[in-house]
Every structure is written in C-alpha cells, then in structure tokens.
Backbone as CSV, one residue per row, in Angstrom:
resi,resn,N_x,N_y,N_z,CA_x,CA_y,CA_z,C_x,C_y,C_z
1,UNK,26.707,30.078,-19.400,27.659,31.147,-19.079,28.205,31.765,-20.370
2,UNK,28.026,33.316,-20.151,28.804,33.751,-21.841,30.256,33.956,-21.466
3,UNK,30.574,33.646,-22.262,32.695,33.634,-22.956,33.266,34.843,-21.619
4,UNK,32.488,36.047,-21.331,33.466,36.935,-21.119,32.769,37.081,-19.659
5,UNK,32.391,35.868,-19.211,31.501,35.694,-17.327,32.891,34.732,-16.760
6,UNK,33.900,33.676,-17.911,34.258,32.778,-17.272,35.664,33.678,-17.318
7,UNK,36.156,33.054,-15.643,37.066,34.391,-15.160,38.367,33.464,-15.529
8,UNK,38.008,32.016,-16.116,39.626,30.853,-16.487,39.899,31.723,-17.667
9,UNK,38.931,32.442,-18.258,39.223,33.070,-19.924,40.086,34.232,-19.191
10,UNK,39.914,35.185,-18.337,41.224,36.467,-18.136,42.497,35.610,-17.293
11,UNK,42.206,34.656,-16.340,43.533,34.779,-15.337,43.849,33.818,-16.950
12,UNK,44.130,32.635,-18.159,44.614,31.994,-18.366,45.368,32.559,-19.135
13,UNK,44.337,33.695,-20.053,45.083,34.631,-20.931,45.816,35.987,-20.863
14,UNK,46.077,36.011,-19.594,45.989,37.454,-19.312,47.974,37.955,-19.489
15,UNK,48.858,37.131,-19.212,49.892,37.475,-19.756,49.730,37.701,-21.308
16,UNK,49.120,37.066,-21.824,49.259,37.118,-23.488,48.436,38.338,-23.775
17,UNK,46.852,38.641,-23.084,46.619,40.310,-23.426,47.047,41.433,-22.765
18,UNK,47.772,41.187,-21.679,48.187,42.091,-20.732,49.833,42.096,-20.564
19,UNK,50.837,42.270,-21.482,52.068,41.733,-21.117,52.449,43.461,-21.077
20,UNK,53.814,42.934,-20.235,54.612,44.744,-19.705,54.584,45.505,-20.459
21,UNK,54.768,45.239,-21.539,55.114,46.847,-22.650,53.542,47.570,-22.683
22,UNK,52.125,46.663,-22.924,50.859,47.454,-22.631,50.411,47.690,-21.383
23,UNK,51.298,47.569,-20.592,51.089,48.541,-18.962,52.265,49.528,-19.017
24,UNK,53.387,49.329,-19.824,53.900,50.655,-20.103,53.280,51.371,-21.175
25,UNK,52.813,51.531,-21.562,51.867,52.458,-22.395,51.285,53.308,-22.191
26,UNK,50.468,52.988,-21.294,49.260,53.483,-20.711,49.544,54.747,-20.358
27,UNK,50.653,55.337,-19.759,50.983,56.829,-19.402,50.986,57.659,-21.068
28,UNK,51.487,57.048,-21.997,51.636,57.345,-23.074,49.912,57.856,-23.601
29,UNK,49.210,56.675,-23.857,47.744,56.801,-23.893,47.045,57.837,-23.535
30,UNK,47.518,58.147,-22.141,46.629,58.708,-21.021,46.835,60.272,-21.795
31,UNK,47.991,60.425,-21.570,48.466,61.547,-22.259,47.814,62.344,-23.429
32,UNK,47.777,61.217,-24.353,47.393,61.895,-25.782,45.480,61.646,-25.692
33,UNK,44.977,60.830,-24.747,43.604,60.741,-24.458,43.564,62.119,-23.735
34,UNK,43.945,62.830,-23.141,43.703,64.080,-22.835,43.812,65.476,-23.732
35,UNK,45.063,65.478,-24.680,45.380,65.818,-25.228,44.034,65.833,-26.482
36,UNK,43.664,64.644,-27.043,42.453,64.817,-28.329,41.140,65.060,-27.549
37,UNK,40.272,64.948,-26.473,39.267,65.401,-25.487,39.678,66.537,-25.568
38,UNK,40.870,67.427,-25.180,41.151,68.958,-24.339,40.235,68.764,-23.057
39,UNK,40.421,67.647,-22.417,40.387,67.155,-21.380,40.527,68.268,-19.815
40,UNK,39.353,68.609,-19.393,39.650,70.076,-18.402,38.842,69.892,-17.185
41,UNK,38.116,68.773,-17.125,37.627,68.378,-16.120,38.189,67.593,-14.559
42,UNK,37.734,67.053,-13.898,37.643,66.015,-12.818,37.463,64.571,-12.674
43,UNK,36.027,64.615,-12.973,35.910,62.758,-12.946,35.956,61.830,-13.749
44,UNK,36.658,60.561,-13.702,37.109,59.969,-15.272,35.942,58.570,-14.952
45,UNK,35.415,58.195,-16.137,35.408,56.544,-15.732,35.766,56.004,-16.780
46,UNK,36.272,54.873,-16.479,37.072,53.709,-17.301,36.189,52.417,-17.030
47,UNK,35.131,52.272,-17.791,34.247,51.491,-18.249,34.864,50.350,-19.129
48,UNK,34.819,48.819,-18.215,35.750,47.742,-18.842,36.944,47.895,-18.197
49,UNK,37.724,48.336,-17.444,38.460,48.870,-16.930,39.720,47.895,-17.329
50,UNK,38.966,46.620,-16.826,40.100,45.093,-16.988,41.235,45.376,-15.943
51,UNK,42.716,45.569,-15.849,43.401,45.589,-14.767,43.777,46.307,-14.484
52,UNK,43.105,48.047,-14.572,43.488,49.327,-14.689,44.576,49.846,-15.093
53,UNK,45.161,49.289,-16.182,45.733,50.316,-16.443,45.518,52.027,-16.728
54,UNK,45.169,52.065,-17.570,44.632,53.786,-17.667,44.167,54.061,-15.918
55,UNK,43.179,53.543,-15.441,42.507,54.137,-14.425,43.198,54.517,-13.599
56,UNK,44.487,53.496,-13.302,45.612,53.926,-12.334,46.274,55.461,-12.994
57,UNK,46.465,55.298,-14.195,47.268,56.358,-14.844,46.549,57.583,-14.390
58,UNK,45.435,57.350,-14.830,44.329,58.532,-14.472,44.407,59.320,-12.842
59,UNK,44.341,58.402,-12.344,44.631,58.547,-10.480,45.915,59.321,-10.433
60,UNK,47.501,58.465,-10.845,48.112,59.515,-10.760,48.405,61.129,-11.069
61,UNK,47.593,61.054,-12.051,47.724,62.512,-12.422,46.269,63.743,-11.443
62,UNK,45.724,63.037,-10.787,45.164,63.517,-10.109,43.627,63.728,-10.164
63,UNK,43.135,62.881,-10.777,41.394,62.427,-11.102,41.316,61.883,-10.449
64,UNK,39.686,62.027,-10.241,38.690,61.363,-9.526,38.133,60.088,-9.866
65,UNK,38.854,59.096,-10.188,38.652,58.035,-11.456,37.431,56.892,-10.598
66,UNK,36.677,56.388,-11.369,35.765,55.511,-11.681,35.895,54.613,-12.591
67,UNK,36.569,52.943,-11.601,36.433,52.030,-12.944,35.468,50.977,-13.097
68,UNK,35.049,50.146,-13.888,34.054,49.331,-13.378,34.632,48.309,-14.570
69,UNK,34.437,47.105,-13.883,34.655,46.082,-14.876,33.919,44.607,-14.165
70,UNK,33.473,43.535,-15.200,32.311,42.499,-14.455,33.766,41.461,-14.085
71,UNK,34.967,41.122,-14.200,35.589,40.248,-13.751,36.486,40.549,-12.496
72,UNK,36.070,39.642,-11.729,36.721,39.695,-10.150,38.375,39.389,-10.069
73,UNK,38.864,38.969,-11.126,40.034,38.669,-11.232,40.757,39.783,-11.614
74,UNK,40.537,40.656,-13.159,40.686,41.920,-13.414,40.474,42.962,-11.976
75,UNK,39.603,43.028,-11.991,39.778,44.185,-11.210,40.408,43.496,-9.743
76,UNK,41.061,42.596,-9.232,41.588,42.538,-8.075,42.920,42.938,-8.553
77,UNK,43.467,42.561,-9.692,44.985,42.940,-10.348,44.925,44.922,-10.520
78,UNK,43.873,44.895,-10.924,43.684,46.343,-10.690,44.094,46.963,-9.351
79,UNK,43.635,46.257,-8.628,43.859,46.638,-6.936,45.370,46.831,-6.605
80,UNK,45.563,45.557,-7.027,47.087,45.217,-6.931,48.106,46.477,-7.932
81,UNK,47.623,47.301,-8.164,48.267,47.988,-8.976,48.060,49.468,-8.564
82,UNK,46.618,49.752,-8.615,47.142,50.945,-7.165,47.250,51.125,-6.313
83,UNK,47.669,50.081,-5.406,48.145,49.524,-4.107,49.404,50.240,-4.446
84,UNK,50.210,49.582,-5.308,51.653,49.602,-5.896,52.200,50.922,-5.678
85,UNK,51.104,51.682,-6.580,51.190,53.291,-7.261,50.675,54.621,-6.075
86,UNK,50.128,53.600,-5.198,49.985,54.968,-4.040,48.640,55.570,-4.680
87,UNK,47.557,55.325,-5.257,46.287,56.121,-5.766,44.986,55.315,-5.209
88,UNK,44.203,56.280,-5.220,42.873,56.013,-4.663,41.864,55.278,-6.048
89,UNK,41.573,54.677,-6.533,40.501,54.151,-7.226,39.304,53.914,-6.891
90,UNK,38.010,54.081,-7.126,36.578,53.266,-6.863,36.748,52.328,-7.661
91,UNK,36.231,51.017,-7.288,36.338,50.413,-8.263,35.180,49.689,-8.402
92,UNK,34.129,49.103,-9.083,32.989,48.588,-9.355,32.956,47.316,-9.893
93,UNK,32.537,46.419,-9.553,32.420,44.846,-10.202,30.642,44.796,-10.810
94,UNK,30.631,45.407,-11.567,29.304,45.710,-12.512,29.662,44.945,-14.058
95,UNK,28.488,44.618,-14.362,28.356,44.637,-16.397,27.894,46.098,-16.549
96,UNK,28.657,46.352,-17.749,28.711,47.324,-18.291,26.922,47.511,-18.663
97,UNK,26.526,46.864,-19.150,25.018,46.888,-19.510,24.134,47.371,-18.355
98,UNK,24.453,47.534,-17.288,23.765,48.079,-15.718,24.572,48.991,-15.081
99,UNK,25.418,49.250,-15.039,26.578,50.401,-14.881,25.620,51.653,-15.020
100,UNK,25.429,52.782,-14.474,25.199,53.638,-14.713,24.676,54.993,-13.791
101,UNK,25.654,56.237,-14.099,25.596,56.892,-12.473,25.218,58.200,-13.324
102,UNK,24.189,58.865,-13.276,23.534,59.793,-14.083,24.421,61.505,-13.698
103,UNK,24.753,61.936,-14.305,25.396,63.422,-14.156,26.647,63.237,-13.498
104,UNK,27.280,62.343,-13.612,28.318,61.901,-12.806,29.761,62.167,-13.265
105,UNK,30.020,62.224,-14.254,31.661,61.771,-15.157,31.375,63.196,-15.756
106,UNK,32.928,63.563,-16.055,33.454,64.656,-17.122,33.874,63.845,-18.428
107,UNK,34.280,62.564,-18.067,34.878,62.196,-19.616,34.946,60.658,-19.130
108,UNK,34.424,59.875,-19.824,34.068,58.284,-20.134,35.216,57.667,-20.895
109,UNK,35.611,56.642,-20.431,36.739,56.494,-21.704,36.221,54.116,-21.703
110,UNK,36.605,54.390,-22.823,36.247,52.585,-23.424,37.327,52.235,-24.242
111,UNK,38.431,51.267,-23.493,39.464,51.154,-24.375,40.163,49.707,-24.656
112,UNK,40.371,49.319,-25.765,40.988,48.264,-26.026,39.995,47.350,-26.735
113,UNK,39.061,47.843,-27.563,38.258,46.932,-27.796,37.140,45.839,-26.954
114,UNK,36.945,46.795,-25.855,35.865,46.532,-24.678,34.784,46.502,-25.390
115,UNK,34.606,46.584,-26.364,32.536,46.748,-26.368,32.389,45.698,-28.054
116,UNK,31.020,45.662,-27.467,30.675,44.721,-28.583,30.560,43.181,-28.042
117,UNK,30.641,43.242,-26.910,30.913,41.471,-26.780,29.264,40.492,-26.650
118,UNK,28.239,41.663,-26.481,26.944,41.296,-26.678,26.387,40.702,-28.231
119,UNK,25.505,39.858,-28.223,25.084,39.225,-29.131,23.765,40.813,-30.168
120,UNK,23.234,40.911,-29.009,21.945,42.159,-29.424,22.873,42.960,-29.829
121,UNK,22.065,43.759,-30.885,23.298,45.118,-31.211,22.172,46.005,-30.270
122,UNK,21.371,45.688,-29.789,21.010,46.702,-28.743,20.862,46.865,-27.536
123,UNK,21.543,46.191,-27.028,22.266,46.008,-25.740,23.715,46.776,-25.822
124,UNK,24.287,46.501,-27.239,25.604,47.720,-27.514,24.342,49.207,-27.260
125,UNK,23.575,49.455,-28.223,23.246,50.779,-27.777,23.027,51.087,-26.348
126,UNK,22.273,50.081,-25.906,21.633,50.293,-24.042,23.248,51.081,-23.594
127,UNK,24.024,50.243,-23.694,25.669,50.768,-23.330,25.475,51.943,-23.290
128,UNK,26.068,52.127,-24.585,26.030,53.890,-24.945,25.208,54.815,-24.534
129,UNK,23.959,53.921,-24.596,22.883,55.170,-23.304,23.346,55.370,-22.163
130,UNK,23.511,54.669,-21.540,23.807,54.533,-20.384,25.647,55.510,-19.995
131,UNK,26.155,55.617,-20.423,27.737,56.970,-20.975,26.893,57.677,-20.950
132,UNK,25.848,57.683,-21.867,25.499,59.286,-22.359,24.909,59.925,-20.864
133,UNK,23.514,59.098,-20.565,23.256,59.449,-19.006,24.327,59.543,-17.607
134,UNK,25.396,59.146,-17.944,26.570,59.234,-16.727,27.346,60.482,-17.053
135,UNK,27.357,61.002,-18.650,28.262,62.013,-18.655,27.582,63.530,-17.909
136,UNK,28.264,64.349,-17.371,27.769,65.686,-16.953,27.683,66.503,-18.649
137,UNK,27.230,67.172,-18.501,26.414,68.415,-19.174,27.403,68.813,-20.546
138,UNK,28.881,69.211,-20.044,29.661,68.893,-20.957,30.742,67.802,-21.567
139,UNK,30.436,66.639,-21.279,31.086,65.491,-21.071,31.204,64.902,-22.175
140,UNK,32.468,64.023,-22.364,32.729,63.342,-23.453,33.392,62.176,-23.572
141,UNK,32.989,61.287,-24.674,33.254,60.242,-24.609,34.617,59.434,-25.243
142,UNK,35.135,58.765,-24.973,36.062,58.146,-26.169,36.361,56.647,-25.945
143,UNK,35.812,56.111,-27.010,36.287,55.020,-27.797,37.492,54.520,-28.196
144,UNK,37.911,53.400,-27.822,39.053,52.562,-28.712,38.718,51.548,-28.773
145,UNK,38.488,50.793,-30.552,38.253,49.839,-30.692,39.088,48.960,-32.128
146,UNK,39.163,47.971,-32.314,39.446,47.762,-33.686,38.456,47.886,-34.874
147,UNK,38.141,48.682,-36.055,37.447,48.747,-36.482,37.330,47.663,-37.638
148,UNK,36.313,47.967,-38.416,35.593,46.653,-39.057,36.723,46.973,-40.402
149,UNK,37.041,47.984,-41.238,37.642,48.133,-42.349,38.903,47.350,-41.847
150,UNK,39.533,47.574,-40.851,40.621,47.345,-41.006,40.998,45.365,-40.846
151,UNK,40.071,45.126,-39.923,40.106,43.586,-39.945,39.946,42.876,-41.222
152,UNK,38.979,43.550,-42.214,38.770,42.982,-43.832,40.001,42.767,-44.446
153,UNK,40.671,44.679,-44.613,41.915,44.296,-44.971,43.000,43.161,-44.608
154,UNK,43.164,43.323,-43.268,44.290,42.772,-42.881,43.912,41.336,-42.829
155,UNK,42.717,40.833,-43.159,42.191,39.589,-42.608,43.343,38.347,-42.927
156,UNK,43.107,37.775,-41.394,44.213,36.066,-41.729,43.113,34.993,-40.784
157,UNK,43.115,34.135,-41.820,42.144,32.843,-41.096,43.049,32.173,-40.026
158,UNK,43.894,32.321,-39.653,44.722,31.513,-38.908,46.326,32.587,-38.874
159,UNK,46.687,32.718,-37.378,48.146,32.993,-36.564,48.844,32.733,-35.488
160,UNK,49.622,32.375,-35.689,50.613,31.685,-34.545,51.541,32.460,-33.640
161,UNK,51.485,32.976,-32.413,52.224,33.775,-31.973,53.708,32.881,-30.826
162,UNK,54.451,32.556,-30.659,55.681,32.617,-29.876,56.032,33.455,-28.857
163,UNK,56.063,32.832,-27.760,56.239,33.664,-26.400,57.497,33.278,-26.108
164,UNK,58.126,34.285,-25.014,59.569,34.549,-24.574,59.482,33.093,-23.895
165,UNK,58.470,32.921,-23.104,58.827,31.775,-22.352,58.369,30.306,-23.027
166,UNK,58.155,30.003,-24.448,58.286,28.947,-25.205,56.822,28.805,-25.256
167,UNK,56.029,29.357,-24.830,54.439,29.094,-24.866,54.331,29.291,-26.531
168,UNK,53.100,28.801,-27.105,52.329,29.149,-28.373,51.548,29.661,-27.900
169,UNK,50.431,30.519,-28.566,49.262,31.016,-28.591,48.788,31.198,-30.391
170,UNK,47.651,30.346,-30.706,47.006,30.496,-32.140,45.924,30.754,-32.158
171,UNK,45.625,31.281,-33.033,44.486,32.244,-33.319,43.743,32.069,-34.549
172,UNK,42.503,31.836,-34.456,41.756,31.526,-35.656,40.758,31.902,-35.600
173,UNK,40.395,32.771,-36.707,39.497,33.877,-36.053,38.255,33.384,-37.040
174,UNK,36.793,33.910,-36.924,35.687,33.615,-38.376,34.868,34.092,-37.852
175,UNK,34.099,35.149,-39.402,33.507,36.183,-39.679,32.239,35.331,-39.637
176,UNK,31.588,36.108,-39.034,29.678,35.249,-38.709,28.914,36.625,-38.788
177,UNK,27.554,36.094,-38.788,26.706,36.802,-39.064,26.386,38.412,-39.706
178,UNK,27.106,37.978,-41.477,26.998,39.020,-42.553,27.921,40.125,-42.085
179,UNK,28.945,39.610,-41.507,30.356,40.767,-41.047,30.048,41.407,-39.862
180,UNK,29.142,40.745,-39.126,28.539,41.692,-38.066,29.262,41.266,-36.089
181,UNK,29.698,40.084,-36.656,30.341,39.446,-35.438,31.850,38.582,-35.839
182,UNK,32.129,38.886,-35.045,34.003,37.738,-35.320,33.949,36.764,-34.076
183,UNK,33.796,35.209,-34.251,34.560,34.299,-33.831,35.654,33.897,-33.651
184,UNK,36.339,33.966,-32.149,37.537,33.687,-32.086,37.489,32.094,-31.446
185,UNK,38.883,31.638,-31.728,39.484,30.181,-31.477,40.885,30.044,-31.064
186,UNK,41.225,30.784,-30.116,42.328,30.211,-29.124,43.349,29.389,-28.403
187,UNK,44.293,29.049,-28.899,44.779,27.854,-28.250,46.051,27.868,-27.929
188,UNK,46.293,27.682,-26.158,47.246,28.196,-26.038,48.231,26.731,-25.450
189,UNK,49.058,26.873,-26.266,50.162,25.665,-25.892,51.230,25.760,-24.768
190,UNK,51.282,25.540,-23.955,52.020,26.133,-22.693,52.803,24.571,-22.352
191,UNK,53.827,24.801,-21.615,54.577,23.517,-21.069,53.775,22.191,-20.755
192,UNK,53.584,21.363,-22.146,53.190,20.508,-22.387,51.294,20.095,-22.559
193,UNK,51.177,21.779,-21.861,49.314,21.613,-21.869,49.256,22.376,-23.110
194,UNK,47.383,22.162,-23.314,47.105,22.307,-24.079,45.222,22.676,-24.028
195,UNK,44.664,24.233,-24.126,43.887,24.485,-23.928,43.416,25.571,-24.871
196,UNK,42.115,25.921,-25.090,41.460,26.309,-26.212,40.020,27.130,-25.476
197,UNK,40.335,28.543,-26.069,38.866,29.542,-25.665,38.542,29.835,-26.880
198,UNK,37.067,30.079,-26.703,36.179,30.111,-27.372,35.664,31.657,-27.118
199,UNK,35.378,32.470,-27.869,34.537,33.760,-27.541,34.595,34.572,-29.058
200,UNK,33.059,35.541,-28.792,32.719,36.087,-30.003,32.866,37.594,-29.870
201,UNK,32.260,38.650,-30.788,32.032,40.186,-30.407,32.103,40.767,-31.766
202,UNK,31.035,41.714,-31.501,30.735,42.458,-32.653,31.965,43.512,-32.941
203,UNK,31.801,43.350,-34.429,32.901,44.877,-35.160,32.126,45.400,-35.975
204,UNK,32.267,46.827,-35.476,31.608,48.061,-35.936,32.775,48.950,-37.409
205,UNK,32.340,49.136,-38.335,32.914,49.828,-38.828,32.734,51.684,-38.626
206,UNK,33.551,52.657,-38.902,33.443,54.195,-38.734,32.030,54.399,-38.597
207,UNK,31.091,54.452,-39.790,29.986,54.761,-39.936,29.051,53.859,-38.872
208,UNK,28.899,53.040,-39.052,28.090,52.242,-37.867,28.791,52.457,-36.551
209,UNK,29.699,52.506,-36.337,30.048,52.783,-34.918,29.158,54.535,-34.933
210,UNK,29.439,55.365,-35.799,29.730,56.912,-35.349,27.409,56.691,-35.358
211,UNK,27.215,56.004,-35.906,25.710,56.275,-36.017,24.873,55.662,-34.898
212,UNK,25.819,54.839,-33.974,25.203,54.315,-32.936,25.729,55.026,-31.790
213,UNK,26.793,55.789,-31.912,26.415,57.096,-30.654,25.561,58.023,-30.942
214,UNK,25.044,58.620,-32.140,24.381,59.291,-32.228,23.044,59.180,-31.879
215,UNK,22.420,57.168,-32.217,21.354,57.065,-31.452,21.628,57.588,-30.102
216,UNK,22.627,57.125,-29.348,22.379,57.092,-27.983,22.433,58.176,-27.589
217,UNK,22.220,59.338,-28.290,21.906,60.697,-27.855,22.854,61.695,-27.974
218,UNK,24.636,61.116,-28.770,25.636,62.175,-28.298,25.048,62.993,-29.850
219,UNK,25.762,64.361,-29.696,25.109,65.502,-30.809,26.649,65.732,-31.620
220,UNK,27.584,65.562,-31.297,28.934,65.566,-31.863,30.104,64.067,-31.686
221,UNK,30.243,64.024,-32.813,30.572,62.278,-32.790,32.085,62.490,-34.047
222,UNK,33.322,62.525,-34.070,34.377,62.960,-34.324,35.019,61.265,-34.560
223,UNK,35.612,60.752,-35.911,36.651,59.484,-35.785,38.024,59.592,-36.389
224,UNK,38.540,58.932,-35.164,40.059,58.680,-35.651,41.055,57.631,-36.004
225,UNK,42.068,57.926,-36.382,42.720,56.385,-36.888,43.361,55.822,-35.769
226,UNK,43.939,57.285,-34.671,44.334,56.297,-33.673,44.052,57.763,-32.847
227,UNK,44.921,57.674,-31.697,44.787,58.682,-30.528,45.840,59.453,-30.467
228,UNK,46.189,59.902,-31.768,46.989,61.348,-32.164,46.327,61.942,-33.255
229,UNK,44.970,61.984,-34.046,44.131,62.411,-34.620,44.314,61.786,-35.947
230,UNK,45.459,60.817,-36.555,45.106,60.031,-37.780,43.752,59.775,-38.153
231,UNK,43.626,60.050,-39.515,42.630,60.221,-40.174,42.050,58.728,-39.993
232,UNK,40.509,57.894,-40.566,40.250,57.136,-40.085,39.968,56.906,-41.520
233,UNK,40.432,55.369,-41.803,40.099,55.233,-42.963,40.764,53.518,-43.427
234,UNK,40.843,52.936,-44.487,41.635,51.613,-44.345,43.088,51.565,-43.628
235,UNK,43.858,52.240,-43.828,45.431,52.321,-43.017,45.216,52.603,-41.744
236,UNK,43.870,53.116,-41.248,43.983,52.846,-39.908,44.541,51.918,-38.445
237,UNK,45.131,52.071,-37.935,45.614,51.135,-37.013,44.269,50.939,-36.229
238,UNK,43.852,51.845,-35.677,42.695,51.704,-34.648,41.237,52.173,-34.977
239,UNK,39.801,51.919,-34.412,38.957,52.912,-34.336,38.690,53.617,-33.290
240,UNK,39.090,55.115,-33.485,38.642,55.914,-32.275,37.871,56.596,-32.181
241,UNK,36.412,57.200,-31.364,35.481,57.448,-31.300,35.864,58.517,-30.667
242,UNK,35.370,59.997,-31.038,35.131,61.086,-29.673,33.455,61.312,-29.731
243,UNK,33.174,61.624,-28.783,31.909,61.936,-28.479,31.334,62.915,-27.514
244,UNK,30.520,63.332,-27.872,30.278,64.820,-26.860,28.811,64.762,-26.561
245,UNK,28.515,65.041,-25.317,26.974,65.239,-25.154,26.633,66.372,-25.578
C-alpha cells in the first residue's frame, strides 16, 4: 500500500493539516485564484480536492465544480461540508493518475501541494496530460505547491509543533534521491499515545515544474510566489503555476 492509499494517514492527521483558520481561507484563495486566471468561465475542477475546501467555495459562488480526490474519508468530510453550505458538488473518488474528462473544465485548479506524491516523474507528467486533455479550448490551469528553492533555503532536519489541545506533532523531514524527493517522519504525540507516518513526494523547483507543463502540452506557463502575483524566486512563500492550453 503507498503512504497516500492508507486513509489512518488523513482521518489521524487531519486536524493538524486541516485546522479552522485553513477552511477559513479558502474564500480568501478562491478570490484571488480568480482574480490571477481572469477567471470568466463555468466549470471548475479541484483535482486532490481532500475536504473541499475551495470546491465548496467554488459552488458557492456559483460554478459548476468538479472534485475528485482517491480518499474516502476526505471526500466524505467534503460532503459534510456542502451539506452544511447548501451547494451542489460532483464529487469523484478517483487517483488523480486516471481522472480524466476530455473538453470538460474551464479552469483546473491543484492546491496545497497535491502533486508529486508518485515515485515516476512520469506519472507526474501522465497527470498533467491528463488537465491538459480535461481543459476546454481556452482553459487554464493553476498550481499550488511548495517549491524546491524555497525548502533548500528554509531547510530544518527536525520541528516540533504544539497544539491548543496539548498534542505534539514532529517533523523530520530527508532529502532523497539527488533533491528530487523529500521524506517525511511524523510523530504525533497525543494524550499519552504515540504514533508515527511515514510518506514521501517529489519537489519541483520553478524551472522544472514550468518545463513539465510544457511537456504536457500547455503553450503558456506563467510562475508565482504566491496567489497575488509575487514574483517567484528564493523569498517565495509558495510555488504557483498558471497554465493555459
């Protein structure tokens, strides 16, 4: 079984990647993700979707949203959320690697550091083919990921985080195969337990990210530091990808 099939890895961690302030966000996001696209279309998909945030966001404002994500746990919290919000969602329990609805989407969106979790770096491209064949005619893509410059810089072999409710969570991260993949090491200390995930995923830096949409066929490929058009470069907070068929 790979790292991101076992569904104990989202329900165990999922307060610690999913806590309130990044489901309040998401309207924020949504916003300025429309705003750098000039976003003028209909159908959205949110590829990786995880517990919809965006996708819900997307719904409220009145899209035709498409999310797809391979964990049954994620996307049932998803459910549970535009249940909440009064919106219609499709929602898909697919791998992203088979996902794929040809002429379908106005604008693709991949966020939070969803991609890369494949070992092949061409199974990352298959991905990206597969966007490119789902986007319609003028369709576009966008990326959010952490990029490779900025993990060098900031790099820490080891961090300890403190939760409101007395939990630990540590983090120990290691660079494998010639900077091309990051190993993570997990361990989360909770009222008296004590448990530890394991999982890997490739980091792309600007140039290798922007040259592997271009294999996959997009003809305009645009990067940013974050999703208000910051320049992309070491001070980057984020890597953001636009992409255009």
């Amino acid at each position: 079984m790979q790292w991101f099939e076992n569904e104990d890895f989202w329900r165990d961690l999922y307060p610690y990647m999913f806590p309130p302030e990044r489901f309040a966000a998401a309207a924020s996001d949504v916003t300025k993700i429309l705003a750098l696209t000039g976003f003028s279309g209909r159908t959205v998909l949110d590829l990786c979707c995880g517990p919809g945030r965006h996708a819900v966001e997307f719904a409220q404002r009145g899209y035709q949203v498409t999310a797809v994500d391979r964990s049954s746990f994620l996307l049932d919290r998803a459910r549970e959320r535009a249940a909440e919000a009064g919106v219609s969602v499709e929602w898909i329990a697919d791998d992203m690697r088979h996902f794929r609805r040809p002429v379908a989407f106005d604008l693709a969106c991949n966020i939070f550091t969803s991609f890369g979790y494949f070992e092949s770096e061409e199974e990352d491209l298959h991905v990206l083919r597969n966007v490119h064949e789902s986007l319609t005619g003028e369709g576009v893509f966008l990326m959010e990921i952490m990029g490779k410059e900025r993990v060098a810089k900031n790099w820490q072999s080891a961090f300890c985080t403190e939760y409101a409710d007395g939990s630990l969570l540590l983090q120990r991260p290691q660079v494998r195969n010639d900077w091309r993949r990051i190993y993570n090491e997990w361990t989360l200390i909770k009222e008296g337990r004590v448990e530890t995930f394991r999982f890997e995923h490739s980091i792309y830096s600007g140039r290798e990210l922007h040259d592997r949409l271009l294999a996959a066929g997009f003809h305009d490929v645009q990067l940013y530091g974050d999703l208000e058009r910051a320049p992309y470069g070491l001070d980057a907070l984020r890597l953001v990808a636009l992409a255009r068929k």
